[in-house]
C-alpha positions, 0 to 999 in steps of 0.5 A: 478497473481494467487490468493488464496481464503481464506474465514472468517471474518473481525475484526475491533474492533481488532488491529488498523484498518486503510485506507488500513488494517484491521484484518482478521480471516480465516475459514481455516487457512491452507489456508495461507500456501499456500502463498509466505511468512509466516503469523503472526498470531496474539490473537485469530489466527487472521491476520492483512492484507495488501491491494494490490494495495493500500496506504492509509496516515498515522494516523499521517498524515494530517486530516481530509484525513487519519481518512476518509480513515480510516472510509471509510475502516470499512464502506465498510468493514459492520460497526465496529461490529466484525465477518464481513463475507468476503473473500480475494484474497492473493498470497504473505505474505510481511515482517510484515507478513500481507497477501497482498491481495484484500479485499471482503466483502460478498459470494465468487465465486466458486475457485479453490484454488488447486495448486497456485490458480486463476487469478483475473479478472477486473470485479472481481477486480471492486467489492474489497474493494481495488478498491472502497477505490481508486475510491472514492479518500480516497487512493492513488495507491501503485503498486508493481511488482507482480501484473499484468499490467491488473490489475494496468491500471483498478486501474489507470484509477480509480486514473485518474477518482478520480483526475480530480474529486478532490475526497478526497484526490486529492483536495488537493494532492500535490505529484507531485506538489511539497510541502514545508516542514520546517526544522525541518518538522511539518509532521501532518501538509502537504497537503497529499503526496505519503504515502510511501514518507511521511514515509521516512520523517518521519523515517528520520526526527524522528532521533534527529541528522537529525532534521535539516538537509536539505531535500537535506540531506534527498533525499541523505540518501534515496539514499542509501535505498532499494526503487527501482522502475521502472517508466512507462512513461519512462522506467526506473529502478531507486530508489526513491531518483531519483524519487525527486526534492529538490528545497529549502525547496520545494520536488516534486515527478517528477512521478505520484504515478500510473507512478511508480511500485516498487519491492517488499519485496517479491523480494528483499528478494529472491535477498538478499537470492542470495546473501546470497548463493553466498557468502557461 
């Protein structure tokens, strides 16, 4: 996977810094032209990024879990003091315009950012901030299509590693355990789950016409969505609807979050724009 190189600094008192993103001014800002997608650039030509590879809970989600992640971020990141010099690796803008990109704080290598770029290698990956957030247990892994299997089975085995030493929130994950919800849910208050599934919850449950629908209701409405995934241990295509298992009031996710590789914005809005061009 080809990387661009944009050297800047990180701006943690800007915008709204949480476990997996933060501002980011660059040096050069012609540099994120040569993305896939179009940054939006926001008060003093900053960006807010997204990090690749990464999902950190909600701020709404169950504290103390989010507000460490959060912590966790600006610490790595060299304090809460703006101006932090860095460096990022991106090679895809998604729908918000964030750059999805690997996070490093210090000098950067030498790169070649001609044509499409360099690939990132494991050691390198061993050394962003992304990586370290995921070994230490503050995130869970959010794996889309475009990154490379190399890379994904370093960040894997450092979500294996954090797990089976209950780091953080896998003391007290209960993704594919199963978790019981309320109706109407009381989303602060879960154990921490897969962040993704936990925002379908809350956009679906935030509706007051869906207050007291079951969560049999809820999976059928997210069966409509556009949250494809491809499964890992068995090879499947399928979306996240099919992912789930309601028994009750209780939800349990039949995957791992490592086990599932979804597509990304990136992709589903190249098949739309084909379909687009085929009906005209």
């Amino acid at each position: 996977m080809p990387f661009t190189l944009i050297q800047g600094t990180f701006e943690p008192t800007s915008g709204i810094p949480d476990g997996d993103s933060v501002r980011f001014k660059a040096d050069d800002d012609t540099l994120f032209d040569k993305l896939g997608g179009r940054a939006e650039f926001k008060s003093e030509g900053q960006v807010q990024l997204r990090y690749e590879g990464i999902d950190a809970l909600e701020k709404a989600a169950k504290k103390t879990f989010s507000s460490n992640a959060t912590k966790r971020n600006i610490d790595l990141l060299g304090g809460e003091k703006a101006g932090r010099p860095g460096y990022i690796l991106s090679g895809n803008v998604d729908g918000n315009g964030r750059p999805v990109c690997f996070v490093f704080v210090g000098k950067p290598p030498k790169w070649d950012n001609s044509d499409r770029g360099e690939e990132l290698n494991a050691d390198m990956l061993r050394e962003s901030i992304n990586y370290k957030l995921l070994q230490e247990g503050h995130v869970y892994p959010m794996f889309y299509e475009t990154l490379y299997k190399e890379l994904r089975d370093v960040m894997v085995a450092a979500t294996e590693k954090a797990r089976a030493e209950k780091a953080g929130i896998w003391k007290a994950d209960r993704s594919d355990q199963g978790v019981e919800i309320d109706i109407p849910p009381n989303l602060a208050e879960l154990p921490p789950i897969f962040p993704k599934l936990w925002r379908r919850l809350e956009s679906f449950y935030q509706r007051p016409s869906n207050r007291d629908k079951t969560l049999k209701q809820f999976v059928a409405a997210l069966s409509r969505g556009k949250d494809r995934l491809f499964t890992i241990p068995d090879q499947r295509s399928i979306k996240l609807s099919t992912a789930l298992k309601v028994d009750g009031n209780k939800l349990t996710m039949l995957y791992k979050p490592e086990e599932m590789v979804f597509e990304s914005d990136v992709r589903i809005e190249r098949v739309l724009a084909s379909m687009t061009t085929s009906i005209f």
